[in-house]
N, C-alpha and C positions, 0 to 999 in steps of 0.2 A: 504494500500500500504506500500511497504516495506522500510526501508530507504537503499539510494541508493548512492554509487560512486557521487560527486557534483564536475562540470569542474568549473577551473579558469574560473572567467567573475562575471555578474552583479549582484548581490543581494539587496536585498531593504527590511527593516523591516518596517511591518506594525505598527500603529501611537501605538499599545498596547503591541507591542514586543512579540507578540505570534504567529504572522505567518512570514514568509521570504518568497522572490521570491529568485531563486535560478535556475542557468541551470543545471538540474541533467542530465546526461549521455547525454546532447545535447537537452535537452528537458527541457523550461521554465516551471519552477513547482513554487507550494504554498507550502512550506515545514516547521512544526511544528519547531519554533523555539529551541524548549527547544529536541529536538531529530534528526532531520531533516529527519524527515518520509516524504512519499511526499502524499499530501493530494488531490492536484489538479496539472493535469497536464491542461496546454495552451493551447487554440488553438495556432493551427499555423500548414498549412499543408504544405505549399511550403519553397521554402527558410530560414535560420535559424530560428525559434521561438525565439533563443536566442537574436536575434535584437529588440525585440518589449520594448516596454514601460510600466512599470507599474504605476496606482494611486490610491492609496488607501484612499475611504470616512477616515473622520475624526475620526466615531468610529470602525474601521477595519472589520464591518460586512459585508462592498461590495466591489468590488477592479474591475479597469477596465484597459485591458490587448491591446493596439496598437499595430498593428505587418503589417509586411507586408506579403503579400499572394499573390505571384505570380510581374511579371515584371512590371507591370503599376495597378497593386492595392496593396491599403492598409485599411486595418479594424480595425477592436477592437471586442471585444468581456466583455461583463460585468460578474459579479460573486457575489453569495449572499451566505452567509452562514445561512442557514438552518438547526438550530440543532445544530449538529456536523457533517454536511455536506456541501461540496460545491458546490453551482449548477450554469449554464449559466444561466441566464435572456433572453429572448425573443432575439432573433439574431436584431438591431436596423434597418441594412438597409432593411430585411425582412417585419418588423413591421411599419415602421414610412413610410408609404404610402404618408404623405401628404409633407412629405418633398420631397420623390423620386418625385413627381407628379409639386414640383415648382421648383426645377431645370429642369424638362421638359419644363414646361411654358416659362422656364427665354430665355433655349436654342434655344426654335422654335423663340420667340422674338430676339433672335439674329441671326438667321437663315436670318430672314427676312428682318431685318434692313439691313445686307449682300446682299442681292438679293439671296442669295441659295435656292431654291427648298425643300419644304417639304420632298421630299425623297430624295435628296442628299445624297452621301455617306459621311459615317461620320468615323474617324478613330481614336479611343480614345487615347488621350495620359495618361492620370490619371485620377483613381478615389482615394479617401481617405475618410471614415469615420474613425473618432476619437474621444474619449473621451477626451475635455481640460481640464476640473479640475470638482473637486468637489466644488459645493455651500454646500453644508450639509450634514448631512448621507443618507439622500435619495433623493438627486438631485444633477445632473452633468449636464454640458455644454458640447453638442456637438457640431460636424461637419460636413457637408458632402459636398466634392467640388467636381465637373467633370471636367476635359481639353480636349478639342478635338480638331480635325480641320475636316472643312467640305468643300466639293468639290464645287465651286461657279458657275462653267460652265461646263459642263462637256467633252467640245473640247478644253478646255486648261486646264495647271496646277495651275492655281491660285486657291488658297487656305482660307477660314474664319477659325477666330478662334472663338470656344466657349469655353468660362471659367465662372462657378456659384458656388456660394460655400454660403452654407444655415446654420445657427446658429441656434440651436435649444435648449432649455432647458427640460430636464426629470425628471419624478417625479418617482420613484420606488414605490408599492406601500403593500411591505411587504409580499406581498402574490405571491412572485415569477414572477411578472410582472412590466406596467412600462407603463406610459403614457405623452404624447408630452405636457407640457403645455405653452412653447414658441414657435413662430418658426420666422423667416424672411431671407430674402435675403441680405447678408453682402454688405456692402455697401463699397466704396472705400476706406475710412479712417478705416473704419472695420479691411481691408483685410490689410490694410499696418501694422497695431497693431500686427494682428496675423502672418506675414511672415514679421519679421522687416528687413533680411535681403536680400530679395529680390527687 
């Protein structure tokens, strides 16, 4: 890829001074420090790319890229340098089955404490998967929270909420993939740590 025109806004050097995030032409890239070619462009299909967050592992081989996608979600997307290549890592809310699987659990158990009906309509306010940090060069600390509210009766307007938000820890494991080896449900003093200002 070519180097390219680079708009005012965020840039962040990786921990070896050989890559930069950078919004080229409106679009979050990984661009060669030392030329500013762009090496990797971002996801990010909806709304700016240029909003998202970068964190880059300690030894700048992997870098994980928060953004938001759309009005009521937000993702991430991880990145491994292969070679002298950049590649995505396994999409995490695609791959981490057992996390989607206990935020369902946690939600029908609130469901139910509520009195709402299994099939109750349910109308999401937020989702968020994110990368929090890096523990090492091959393992990061994720997230993934749902918001919703769900319909309690369905001849009036009263309303449940459900809200779960799952902590999980990943192992990368060099060869282009990536496995859960923490996981649980955050707990109240959890949650207050991680959103202090809420």
């Amino acid at each position: 890829m070519a180097p390219a025109e680079e708009d005012k806004g965020a840039s962040a050097s990786s921990p070896d001074k050989k890559w930069d995030y950078r919004v080229v032409e409106g679009q979050a890239a990984i661009v060669r420090a030392e030329n500013g070619e762009v090496v990797l462009k971002l996801s990010g299909e909806d709304e700016s790319p240029a909003a998202g967050t970068l964190l880059w592992a300690p030894d700048s081989r992997r870098v994980a890229f928060n953004y938001r996608n759309g009005t009521r979600y937000y993702t991430c997307a991880v990145y491994e340098l292969a070679g002298d290549k950049w590649k995505q890592l396994p999409d995490l809310e695609t791959k981490a089955a057992k996390v989607v699987e206990m935020i369902a659990r946690a939600e029908q158990r609130q469901r139910k404490r509520q009195g709402a009906t299994k099939n109750a309509y349910r109308r999401r306010i937020n989702d968020t998967w994110d990368v929090r940090r890096w523990i090492d060069a091959d393992t990061f600390e994720a997230s993934a929270s749902s918001e919703a509210t769900v319909v309690l009766k369905e001849e009036s307007d009263d309303l449940g909420s459900l809200s779960t938000t799952v902590l999980f820890t990943v192992k990368c494991d060099n060869r282009g993939g990536w496995r859960i080896i923490r996981l649980h449900e955050a707990s109240t003093a959890e949650l207050e740590k991680l959103n202090p200002n809420e």
